[in-house]
Gaussian input, Z-matrix of N, CA and C with variables (Angstrom, degrees):
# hf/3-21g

backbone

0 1
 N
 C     1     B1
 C     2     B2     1     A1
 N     3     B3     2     A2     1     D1
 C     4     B4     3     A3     2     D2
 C     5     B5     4     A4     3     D3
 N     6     B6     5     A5     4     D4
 C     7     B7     6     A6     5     D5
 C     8     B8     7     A7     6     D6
 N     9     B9     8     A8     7     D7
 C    10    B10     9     A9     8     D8
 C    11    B11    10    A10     9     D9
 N    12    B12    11    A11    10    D10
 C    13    B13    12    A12    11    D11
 C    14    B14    13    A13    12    D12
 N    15    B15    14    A14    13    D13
 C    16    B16    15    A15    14    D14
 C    17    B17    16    A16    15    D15
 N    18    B18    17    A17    16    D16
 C    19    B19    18    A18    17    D17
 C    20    B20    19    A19    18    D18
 N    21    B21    20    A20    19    D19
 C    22    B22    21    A21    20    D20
 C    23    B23    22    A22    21    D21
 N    24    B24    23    A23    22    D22
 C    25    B25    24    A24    23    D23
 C    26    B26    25    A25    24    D24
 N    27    B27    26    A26    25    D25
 C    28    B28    27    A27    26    D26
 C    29    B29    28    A28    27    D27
 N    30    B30    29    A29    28    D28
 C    31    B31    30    A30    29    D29
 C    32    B32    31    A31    30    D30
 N    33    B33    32    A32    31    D31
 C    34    B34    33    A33    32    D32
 C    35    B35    34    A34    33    D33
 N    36    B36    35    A35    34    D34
 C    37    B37    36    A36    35    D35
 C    38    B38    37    A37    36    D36
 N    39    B39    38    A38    37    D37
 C    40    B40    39    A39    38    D38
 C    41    B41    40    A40    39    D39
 N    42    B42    41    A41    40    D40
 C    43    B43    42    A42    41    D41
 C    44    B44    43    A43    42    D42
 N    45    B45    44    A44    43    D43
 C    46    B46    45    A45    44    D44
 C    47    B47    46    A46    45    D45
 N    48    B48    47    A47    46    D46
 C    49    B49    48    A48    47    D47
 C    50    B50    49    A49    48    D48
 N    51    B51    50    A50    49    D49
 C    52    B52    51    A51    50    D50
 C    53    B53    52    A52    51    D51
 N    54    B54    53    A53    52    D52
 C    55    B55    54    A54    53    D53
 C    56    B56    55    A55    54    D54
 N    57    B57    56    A56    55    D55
 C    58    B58    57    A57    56    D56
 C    59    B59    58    A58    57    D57
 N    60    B60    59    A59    58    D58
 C    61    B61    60    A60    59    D59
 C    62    B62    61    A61    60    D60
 N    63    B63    62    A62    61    D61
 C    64    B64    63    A63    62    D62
 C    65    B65    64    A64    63    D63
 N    66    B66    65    A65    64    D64
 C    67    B67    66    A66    65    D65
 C    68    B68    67    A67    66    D66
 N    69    B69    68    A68    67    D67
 C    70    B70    69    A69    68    D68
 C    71    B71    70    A70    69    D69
 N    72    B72    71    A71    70    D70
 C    73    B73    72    A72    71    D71
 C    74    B74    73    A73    72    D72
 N    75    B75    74    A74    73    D73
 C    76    B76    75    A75    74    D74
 C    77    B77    76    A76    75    D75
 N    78    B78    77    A77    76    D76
 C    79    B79    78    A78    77    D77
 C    80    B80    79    A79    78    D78
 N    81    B81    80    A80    79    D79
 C    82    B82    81    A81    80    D80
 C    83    B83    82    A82    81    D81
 N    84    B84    83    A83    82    D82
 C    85    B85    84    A84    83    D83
 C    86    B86    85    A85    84    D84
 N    87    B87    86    A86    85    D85
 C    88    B88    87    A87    86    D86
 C    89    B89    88    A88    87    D87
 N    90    B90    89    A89    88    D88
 C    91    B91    90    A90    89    D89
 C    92    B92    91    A91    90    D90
 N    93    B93    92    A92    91    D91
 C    94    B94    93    A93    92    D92
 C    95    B95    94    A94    93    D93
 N    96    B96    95    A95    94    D94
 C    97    B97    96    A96    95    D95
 C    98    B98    97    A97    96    D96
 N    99    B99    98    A98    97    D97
 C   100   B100    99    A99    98    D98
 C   101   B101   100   A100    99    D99
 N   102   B102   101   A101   100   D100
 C   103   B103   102   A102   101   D101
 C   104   B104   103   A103   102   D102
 N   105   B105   104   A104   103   D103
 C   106   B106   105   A105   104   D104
 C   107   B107   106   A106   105   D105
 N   108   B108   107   A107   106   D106
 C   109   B109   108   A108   107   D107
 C   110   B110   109   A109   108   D108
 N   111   B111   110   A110   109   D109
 C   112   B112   111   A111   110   D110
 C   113   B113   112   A112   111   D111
 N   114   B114   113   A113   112   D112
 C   115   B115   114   A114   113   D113
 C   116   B116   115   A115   114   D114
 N   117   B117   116   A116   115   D115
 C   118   B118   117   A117   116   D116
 C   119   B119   118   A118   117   D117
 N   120   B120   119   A119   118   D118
 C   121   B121   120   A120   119   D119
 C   122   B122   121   A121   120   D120
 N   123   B123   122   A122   121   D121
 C   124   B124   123   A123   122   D122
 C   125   B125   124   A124   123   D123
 N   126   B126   125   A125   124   D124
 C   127   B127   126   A126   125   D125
 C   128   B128   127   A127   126   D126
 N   129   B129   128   A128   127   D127
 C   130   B130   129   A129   128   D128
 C   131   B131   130   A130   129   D129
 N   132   B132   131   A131   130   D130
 C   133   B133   132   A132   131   D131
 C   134   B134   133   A133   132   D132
 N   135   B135   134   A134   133   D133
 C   136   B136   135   A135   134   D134
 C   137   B137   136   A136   135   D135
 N   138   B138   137   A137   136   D136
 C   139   B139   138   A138   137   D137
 C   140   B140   139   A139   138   D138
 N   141   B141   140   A140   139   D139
 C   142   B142   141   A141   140   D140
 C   143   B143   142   A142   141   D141
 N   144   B144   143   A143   142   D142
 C   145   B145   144   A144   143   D143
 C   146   B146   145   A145   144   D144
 N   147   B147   146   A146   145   D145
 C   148   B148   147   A147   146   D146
 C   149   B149   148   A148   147   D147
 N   150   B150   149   A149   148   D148
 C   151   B151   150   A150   149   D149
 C   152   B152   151   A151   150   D150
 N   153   B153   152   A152   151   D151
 C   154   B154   153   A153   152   D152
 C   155   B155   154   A154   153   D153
 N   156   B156   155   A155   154   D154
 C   157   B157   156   A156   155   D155
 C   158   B158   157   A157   156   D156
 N   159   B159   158   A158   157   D157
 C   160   B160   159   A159   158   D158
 C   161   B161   160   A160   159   D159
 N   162   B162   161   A161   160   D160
 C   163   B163   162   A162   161   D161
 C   164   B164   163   A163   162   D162
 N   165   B165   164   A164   163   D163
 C   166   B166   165   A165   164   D164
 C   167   B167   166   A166   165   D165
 N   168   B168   167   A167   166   D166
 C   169   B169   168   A168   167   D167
 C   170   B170   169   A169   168   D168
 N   171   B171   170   A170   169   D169
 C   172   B172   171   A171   170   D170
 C   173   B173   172   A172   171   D171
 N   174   B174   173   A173   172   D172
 C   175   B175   174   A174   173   D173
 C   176   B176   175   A175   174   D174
 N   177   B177   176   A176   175   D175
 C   178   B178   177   A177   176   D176
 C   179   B179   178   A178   177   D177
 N   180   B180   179   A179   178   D178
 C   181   B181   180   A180   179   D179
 C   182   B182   181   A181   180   D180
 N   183   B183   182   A182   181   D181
 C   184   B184   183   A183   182   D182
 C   185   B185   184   A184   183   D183
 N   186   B186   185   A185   184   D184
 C   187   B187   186   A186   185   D185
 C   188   B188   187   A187   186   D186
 N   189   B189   188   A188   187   D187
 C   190   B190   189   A189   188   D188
 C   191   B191   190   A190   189   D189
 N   192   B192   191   A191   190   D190
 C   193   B193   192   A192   191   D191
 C   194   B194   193   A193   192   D192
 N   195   B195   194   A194   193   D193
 C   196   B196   195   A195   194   D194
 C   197   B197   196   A196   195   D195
 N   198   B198   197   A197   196   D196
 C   199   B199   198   A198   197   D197
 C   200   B200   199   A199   198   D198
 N   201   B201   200   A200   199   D199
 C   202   B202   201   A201   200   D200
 C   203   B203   202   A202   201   D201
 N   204   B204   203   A203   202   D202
 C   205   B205   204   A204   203   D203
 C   206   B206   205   A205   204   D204
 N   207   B207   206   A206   205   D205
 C   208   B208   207   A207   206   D206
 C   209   B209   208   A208   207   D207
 N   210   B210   209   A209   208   D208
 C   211   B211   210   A210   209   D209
 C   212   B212   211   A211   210   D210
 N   213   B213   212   A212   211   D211
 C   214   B214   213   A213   212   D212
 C   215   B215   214   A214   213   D213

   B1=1.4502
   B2=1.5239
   B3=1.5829
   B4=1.4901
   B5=1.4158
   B6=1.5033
   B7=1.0607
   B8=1.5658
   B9=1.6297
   B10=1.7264
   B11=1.9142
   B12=1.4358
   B13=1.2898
   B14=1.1995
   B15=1.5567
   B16=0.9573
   B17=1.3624
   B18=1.1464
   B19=1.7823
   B20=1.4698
   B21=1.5596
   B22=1.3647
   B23=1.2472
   B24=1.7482
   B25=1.1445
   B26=1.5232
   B27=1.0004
   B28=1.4208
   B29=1.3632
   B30=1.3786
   B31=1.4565
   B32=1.8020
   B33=0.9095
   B34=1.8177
   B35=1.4529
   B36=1.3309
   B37=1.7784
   B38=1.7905
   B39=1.3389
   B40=1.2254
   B41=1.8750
   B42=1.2587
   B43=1.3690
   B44=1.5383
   B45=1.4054
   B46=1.1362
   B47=1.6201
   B48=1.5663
   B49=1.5289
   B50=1.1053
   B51=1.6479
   B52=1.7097
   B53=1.6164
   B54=1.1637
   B55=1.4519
   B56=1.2975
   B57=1.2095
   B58=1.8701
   B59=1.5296
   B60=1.4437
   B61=1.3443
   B62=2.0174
   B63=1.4329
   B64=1.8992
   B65=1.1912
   B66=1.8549
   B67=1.5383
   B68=1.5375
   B69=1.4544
   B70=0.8461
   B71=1.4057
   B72=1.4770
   B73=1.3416
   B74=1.2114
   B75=1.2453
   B76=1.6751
   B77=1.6669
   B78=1.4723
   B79=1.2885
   B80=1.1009
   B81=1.2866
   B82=1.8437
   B83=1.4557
   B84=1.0009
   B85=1.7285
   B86=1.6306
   B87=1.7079
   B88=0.8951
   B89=1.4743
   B90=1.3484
   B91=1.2786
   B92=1.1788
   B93=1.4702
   B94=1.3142
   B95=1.4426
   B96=1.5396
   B97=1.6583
   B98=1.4029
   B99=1.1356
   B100=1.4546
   B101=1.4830
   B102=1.0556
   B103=1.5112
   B104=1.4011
   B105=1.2842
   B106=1.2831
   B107=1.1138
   B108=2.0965
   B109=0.9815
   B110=2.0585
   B111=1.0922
   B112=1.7831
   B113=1.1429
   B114=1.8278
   B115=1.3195
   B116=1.0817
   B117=1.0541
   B118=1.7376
   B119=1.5395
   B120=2.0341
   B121=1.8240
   B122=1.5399
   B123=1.3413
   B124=1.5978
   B125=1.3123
   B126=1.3391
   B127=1.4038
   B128=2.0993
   B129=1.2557
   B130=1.5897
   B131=1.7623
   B132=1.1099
   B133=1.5611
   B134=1.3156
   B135=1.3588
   B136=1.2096
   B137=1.8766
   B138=1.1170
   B139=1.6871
   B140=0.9981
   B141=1.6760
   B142=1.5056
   B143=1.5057
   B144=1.7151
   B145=0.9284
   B146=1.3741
   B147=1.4655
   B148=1.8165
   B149=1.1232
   B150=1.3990
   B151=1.3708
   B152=1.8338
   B153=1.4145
   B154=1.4073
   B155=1.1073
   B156=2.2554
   B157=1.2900
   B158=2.1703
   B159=1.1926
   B160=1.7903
   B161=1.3802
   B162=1.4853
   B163=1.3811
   B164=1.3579
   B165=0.8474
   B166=2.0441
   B167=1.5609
   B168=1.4223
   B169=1.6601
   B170=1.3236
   B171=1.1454
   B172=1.2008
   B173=2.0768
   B174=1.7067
   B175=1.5414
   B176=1.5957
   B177=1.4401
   B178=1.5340
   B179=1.1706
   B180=1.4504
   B181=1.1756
   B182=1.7479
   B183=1.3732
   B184=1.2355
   B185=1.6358
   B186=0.9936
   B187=1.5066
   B188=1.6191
   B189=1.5845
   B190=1.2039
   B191=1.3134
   B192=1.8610
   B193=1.6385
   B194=1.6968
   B195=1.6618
   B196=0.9908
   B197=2.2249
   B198=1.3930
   B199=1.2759
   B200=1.1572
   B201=1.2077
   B202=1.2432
   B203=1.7199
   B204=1.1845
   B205=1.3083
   B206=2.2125
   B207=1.2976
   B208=1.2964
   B209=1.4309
   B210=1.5521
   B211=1.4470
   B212=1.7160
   B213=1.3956
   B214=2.0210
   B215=1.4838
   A1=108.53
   A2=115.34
   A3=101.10
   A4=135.69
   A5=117.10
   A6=119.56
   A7=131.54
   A8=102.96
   A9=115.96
   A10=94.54
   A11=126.28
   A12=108.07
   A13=139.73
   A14=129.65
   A15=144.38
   A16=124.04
   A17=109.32
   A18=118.40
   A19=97.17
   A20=124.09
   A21=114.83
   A22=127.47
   A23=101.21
   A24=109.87
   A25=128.51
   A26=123.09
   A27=144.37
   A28=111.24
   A29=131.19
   A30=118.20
   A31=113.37
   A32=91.64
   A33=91.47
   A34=115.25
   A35=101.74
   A36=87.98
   A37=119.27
   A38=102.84
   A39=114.65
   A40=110.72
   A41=111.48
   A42=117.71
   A43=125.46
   A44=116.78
   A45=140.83
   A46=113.39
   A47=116.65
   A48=123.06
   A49=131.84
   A50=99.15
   A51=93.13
   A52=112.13
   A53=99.24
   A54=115.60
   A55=129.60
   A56=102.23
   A57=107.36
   A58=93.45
   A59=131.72
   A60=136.01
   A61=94.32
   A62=106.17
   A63=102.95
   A64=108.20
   A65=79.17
   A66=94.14
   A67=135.25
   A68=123.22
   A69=147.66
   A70=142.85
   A71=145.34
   A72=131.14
   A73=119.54
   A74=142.67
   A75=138.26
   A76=87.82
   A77=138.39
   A78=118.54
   A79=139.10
   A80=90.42
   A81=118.28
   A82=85.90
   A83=146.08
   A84=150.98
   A85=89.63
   A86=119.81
   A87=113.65
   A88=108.52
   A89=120.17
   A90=125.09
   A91=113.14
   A92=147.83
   A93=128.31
   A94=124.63
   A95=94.87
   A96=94.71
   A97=118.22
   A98=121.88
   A99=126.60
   A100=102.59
   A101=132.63
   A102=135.13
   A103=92.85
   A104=137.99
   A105=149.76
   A106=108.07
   A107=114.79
   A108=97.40
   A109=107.64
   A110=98.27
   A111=103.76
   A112=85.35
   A113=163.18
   A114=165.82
   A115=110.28
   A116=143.00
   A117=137.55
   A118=82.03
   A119=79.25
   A120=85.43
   A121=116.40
   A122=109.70
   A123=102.02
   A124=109.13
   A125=109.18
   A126=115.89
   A127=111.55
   A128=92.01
   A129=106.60
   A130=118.04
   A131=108.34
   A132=110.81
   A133=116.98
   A134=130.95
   A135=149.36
   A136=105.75
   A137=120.63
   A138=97.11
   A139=133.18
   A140=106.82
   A141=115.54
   A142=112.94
   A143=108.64
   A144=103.34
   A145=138.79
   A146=98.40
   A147=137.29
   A148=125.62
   A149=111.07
   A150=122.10
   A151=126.83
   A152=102.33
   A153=105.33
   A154=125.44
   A155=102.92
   A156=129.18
   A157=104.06
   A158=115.47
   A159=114.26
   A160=99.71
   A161=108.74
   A162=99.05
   A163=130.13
   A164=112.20
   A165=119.32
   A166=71.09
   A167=155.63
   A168=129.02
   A169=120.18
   A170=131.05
   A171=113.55
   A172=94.36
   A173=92.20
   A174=113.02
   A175=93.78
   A176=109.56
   A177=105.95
   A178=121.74
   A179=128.88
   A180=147.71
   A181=104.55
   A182=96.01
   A183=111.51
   A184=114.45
   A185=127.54
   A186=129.57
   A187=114.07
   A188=102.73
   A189=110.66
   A190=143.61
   A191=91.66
   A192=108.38
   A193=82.09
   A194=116.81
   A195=104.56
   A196=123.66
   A197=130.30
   A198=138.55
   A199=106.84
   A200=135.53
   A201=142.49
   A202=101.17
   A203=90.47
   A204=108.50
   A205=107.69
   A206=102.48
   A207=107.40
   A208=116.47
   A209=109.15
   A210=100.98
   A211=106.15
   A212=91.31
   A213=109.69
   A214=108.36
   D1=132.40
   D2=164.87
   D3=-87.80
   D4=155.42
   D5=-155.80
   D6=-55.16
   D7=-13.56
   D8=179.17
   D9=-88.32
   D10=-24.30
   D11=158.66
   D12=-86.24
   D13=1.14
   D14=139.24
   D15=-59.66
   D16=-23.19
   D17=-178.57
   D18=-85.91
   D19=-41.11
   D20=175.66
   D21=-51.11
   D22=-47.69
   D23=-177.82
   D24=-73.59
   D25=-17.61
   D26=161.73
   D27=-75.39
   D28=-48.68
   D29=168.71
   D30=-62.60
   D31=-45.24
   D32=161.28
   D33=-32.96
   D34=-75.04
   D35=-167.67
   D36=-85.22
   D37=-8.31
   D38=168.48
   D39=-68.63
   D40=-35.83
   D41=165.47
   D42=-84.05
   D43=-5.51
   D44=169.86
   D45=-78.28
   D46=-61.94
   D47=144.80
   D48=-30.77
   D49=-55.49
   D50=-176.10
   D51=90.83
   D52=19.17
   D53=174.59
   D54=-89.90
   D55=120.91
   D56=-174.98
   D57=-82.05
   D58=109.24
   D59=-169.95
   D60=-97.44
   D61=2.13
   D62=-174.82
   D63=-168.30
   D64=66.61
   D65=163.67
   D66=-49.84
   D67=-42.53
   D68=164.95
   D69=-68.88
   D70=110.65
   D71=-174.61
   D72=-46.76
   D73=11.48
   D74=177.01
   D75=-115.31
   D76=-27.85
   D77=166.66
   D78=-97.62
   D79=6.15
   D80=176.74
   D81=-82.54
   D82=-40.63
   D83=-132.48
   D84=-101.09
   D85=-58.28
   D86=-159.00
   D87=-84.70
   D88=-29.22
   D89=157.62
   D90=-44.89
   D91=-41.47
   D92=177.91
   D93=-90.78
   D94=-3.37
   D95=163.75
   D96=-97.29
   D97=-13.96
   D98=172.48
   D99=-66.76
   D100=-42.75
   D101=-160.97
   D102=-80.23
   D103=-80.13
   D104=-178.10
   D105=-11.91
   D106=-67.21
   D107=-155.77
   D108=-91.76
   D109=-13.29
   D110=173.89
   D111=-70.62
   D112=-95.11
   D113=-121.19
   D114=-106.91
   D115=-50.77
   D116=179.08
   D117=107.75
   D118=-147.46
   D119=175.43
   D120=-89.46
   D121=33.34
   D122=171.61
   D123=-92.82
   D124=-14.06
   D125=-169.90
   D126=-100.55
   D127=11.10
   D128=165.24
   D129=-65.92
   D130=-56.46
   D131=174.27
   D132=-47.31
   D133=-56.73
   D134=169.58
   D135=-62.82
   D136=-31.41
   D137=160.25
   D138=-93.56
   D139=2.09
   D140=174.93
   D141=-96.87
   D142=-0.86
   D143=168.59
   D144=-132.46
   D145=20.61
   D146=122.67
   D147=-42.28
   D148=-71.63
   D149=168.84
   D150=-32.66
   D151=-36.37
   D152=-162.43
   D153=-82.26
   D154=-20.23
   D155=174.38
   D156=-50.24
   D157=-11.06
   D158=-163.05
   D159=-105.83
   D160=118.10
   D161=167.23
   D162=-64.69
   D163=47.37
   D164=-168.21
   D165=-144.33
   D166=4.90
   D167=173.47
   D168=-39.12
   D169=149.12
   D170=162.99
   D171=-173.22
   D172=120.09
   D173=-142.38
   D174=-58.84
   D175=-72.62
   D176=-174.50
   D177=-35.60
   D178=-44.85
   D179=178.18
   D180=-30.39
   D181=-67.52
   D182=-171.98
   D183=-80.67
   D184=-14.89
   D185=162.99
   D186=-60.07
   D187=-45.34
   D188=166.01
   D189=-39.48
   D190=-49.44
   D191=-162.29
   D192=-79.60
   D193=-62.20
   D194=-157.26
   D195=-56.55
   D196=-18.89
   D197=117.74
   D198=-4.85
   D199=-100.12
   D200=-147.77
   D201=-51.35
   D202=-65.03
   D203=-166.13
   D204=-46.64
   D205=-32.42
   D206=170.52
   D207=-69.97
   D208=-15.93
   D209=-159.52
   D210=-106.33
   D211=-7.97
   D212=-174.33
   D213=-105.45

């Protein structure tokens, strides 16, 4: 399976849960570099919509990191 359908499928039930899987700013960090570099920017939709499961979301924020993270 490739890796942007595995990301689907995992944001699926992770959004299904309702699970903040990055709680934390060091897994928020690594979470958007894991995606990036397995997905590129296909894998943007799906971390923004990871991301949103944390009550600390905050959209630009994360448009940002995940950017960067494509570009490093």
């Amino acid at each position: 399976m490739e890796p942007i359908s595995s990301l689907h499928l995992l944001t699926e039930a992770v959004r299904n849960a309702g699970a903040d899987i990055a709680p934390s700013y060091q897994e928020y960090i690594q979470l958007a570099f894991a995606i990036a570099t397995d997905c590129g920017e296909a894998g943007r939709a799906d971390f923004m919509s990871l991301c949103s499961l944390s009550p600390k979301h905050d959209s630009a924020a994360a448009e940002k990191l995940f950017s960067k993270a494509l570009h490093t």
